[in-house]
NUKOL-724388 format. One record per residue (C-alpha): x, y, z. Coordinates in steps of 0.2 Angstrom, whole numbers, m for minus. Example, Ala and Ser with C-alpha at 12.3 -4.5 7.8 and 13.67 -1.06 7.14 Angstrom:
<sites>
SITE       u       v       w
SITE      62     m22      39
SITE      68      m5      36
</sites>
This chain:
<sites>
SITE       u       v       w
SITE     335     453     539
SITE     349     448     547
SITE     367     459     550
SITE     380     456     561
SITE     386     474     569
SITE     407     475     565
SITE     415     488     575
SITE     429     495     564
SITE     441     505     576
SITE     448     521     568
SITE     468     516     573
SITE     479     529     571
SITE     472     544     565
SITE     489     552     559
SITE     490     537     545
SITE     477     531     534
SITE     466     524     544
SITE     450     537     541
SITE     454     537     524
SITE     450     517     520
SITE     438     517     532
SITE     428     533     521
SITE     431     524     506
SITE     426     507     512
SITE     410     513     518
SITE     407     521     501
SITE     404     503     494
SITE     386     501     495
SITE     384     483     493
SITE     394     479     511
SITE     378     485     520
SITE     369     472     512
SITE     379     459     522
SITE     384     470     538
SITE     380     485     550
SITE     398     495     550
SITE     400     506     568
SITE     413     516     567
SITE     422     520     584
SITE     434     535     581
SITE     432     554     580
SITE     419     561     569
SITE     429     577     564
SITE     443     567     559
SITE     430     553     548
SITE     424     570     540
SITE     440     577     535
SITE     447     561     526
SITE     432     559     518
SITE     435     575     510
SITE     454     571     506
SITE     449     556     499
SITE     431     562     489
SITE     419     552     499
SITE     406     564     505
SITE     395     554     516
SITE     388     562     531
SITE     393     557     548
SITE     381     550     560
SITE     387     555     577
SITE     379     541     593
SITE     382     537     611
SITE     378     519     607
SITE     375     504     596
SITE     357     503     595
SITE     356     520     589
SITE     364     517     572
SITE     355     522     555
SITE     366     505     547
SITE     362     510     529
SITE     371     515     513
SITE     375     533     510
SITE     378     536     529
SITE     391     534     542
SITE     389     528     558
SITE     400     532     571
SITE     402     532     591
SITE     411     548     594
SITE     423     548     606
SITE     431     566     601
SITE     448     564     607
SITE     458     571     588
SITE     461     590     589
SITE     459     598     574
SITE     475     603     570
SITE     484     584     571
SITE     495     583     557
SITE     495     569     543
SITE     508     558     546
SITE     517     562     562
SITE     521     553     579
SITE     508     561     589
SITE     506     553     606
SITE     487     559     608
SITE     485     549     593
SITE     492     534     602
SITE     484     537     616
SITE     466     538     606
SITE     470     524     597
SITE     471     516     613
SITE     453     524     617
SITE     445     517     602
SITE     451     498     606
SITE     447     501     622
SITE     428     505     619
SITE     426     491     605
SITE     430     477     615
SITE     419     485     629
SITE     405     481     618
SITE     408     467     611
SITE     412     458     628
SITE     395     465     631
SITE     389     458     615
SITE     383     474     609
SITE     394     471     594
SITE     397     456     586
SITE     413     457     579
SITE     430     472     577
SITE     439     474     563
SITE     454     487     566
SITE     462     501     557
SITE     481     500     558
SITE     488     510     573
SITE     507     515     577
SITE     517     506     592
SITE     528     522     593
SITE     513     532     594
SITE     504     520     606
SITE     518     518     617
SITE     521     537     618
SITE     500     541     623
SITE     507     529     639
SITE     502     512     633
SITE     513     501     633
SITE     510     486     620
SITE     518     478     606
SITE     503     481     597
SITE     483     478     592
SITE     486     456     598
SITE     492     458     614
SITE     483     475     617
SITE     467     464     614
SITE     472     449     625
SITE     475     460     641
SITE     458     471     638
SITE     449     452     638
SITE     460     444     650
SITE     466     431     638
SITE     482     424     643
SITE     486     416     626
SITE     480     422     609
SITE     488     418     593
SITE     490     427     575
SITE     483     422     561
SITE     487     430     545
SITE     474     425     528
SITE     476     429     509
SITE     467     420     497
SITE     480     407     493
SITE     486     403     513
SITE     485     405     531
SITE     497     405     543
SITE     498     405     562
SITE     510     414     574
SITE     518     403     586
SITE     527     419     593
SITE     525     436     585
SITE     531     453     592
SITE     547     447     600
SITE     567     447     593
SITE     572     432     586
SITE     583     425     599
SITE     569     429     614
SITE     555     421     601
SITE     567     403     599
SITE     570     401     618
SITE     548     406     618
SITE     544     391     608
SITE     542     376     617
SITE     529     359     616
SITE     518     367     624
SITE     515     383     617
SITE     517     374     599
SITE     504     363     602
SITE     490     376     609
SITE     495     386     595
SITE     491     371     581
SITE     475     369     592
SITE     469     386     590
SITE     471     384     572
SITE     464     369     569
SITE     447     376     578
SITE     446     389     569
SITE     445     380     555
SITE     436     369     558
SITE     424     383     562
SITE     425     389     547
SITE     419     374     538
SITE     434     367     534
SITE     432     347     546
SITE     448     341     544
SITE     461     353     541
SITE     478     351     533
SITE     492     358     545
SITE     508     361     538
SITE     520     365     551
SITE     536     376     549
SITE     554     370     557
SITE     567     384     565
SITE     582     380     554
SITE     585     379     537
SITE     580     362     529
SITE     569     360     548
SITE     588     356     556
SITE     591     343     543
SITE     591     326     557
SITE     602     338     568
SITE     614     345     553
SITE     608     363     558
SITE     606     373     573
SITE     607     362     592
SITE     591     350     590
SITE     578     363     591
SITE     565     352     579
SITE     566     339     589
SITE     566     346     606
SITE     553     360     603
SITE     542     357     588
SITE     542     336     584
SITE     533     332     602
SITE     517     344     597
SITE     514     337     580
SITE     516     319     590
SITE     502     326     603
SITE     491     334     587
SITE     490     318     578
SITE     487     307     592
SITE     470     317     591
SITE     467     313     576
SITE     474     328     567
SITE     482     328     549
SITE     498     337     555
SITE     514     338     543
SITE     531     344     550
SITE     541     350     554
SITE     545     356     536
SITE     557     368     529
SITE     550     383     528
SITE     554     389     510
SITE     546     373     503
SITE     534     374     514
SITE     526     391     508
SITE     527     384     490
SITE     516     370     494
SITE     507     380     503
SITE     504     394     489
SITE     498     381     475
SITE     486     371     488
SITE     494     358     497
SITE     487     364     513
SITE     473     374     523
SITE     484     383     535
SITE     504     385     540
SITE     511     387     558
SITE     526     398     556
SITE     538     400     573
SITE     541     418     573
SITE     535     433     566
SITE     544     434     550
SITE     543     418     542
SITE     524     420     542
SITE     522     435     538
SITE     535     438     524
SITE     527     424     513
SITE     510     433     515
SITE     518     450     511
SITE     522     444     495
SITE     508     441     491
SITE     500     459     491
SITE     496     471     507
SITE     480     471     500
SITE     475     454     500
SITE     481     451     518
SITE     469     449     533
SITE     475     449     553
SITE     463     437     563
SITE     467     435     582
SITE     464     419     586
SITE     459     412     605
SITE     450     429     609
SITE     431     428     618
SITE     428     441     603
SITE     428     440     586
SITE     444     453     578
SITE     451     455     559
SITE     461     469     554
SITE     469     475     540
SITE     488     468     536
SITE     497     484     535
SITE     502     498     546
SITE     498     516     548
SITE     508     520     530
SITE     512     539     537
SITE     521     541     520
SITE     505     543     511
SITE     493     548     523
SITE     483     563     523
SITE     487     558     502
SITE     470     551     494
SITE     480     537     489
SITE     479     523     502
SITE     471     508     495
SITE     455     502     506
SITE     454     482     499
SITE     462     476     515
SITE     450     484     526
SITE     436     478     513
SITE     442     458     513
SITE     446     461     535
SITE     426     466     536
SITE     422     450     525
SITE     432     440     535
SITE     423     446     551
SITE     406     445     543
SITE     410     427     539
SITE     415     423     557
SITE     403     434     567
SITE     384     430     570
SITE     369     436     561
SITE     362     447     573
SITE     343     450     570
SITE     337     468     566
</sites>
């Protein structure tokens, strides 16, 4: 038998992190298809498991190979960095700052090919930035531990994809970021994912800035023109089926009932309300151009409800499927 090892970082263990993470592993059947390694803090695992009533004893190892990898237990590297007194659902720096930790291990491994995938619990940019790391969040986080210079993300739901042209950056700073350039490599990572996938000759829809995508010039200074029109030129002179740039509320529509295999929005909101939309529970972060494999769930840290028994653990459930798809088989 043949399971690929997913590394499911803990996030921020003031939200709901441990809590889906004890109820996802209480779904039997996903043992069938992978080896979940939890990299977090026992204690804390232990403590939402019995918030949420999933009593599952915790496996406590110093490395990968040492995992029992079966139903019935959890496996987790325990880096013991949550005092037990960490309140549910407050800014707590040592929570950033272990959130950090447990990144920071996964990726270790996986570079070293110890793991074959992560999938990551939501962590808090407030908290993150307060334990002394200073990062918009899990992409960019990711890229610099790797030493990527350009990543993308990729948001999936069962009716669409979409991919980030820019992401965690205000409006005005993300239109003067979008360029040819940075448009085209952006449609490129896409399209080989994809085609990775399965999926040989994708249908690329491609999102304008303006309404109406400027409207021949009507709307905004030529931005379509300048900044998006040469990359789709560039794409399908590879061949490529690239549409756009479209306007964007048109464009999701099409998108939603089939029309195409994945959207490339220019900033972060135009992606990611359309997926929102569609349910926090369907939605799956993939970050795209990384020498690792990494899903994660499409919602933050929710500190409203944590601590609760009522945060919903399908995100985390289709963000492993997602990465058992993508990730190797790795013999047993």
């Amino acid at each position: 038998m043949a399971r690929p090892i997913i590394a499911i970082t803990m996030g921020d263990a003031a939200g709901i992190g441990p809590e889906i993470i004890m109820k996802s592993l209480a779904h039997a059947p996903l043992y069938e298809q992978c080896r979940p390694l939890v990299i977090g803090d026992a204690r804390r695992l232990q403590k939402a498991g019995e918030i949420v009533g999933v009593n599952l004893p915790i496996n406590r190892l110093d490395c990968p190979e040492d995992g029992h990898y079966r139903a019935g237990i959890v496996d987790c590297i325990d880096l013991n960095l949550i005092p037990d007194d960490l309140k549910w659902g407050q800014l707590s720096a040592v929570a950033g700052d272990a959130a950090f930790q447990y990144i920071r291990c996964a990726t270790e491994l996986a570079v070293a090919q110890r793991v074959d995938a992560l999938c990551t619990a939501p962590l808090n940019k407030e908290a993150l930035h307060a334990g002394g790391h200073k990062y918009p969040g899990h992409t960019e986080l990711l890229a610099h531990l790797t030493g990527t210079p350009e990543v993308s993300m990729m948001l999936t739901t069962p009716k669409m994809r979409v991919i980030h042209v820019t992401t965690h950056i205000g409006l005005i700073d993300a239109i003067k970021r979008i360029e040819p350039g940075l448009v085209e490599r952006t449609i490129a990572r896409g399209h080989a994912t994809l085609a990775k996938a399965g999926i040989t000759d994708p249908r690329i829809a491609v999102c304008g800035i303006n309404p109406h995508a400027g409207e021949n010039g009507l709307f905004g200074q030529g931005e379509e023109a300048e900044k998006i029109e040469p990359a789709i030129a560039a794409c399908r002179a590879k061949g490529w089926n690239v549409e756009g740039p479209l306007p964007a509320d048109t464009l999701f529509f099409r998108a939603g009932r089939g029309d195409f295999d994945l959207v490339v929005a220019m900033y972060h909101d135009q992606g990611h309300g359309p997926v929102k939309v569609l349910g926090l529970e369907a939605g799956v972060n993939i970050t795209v151009g990384l020498p690792v494999i990494r899903t994660s769930v499409d919602h933050g840290t929710a500190f409203d409800i944590a601590g609760k028994a009522i945060a919903d653990e399908r995100s985390l459930l289709e963000a492993l499927r997602q990465a058992i798809d993508l990730a190797p088989a790795r013999p047993e």
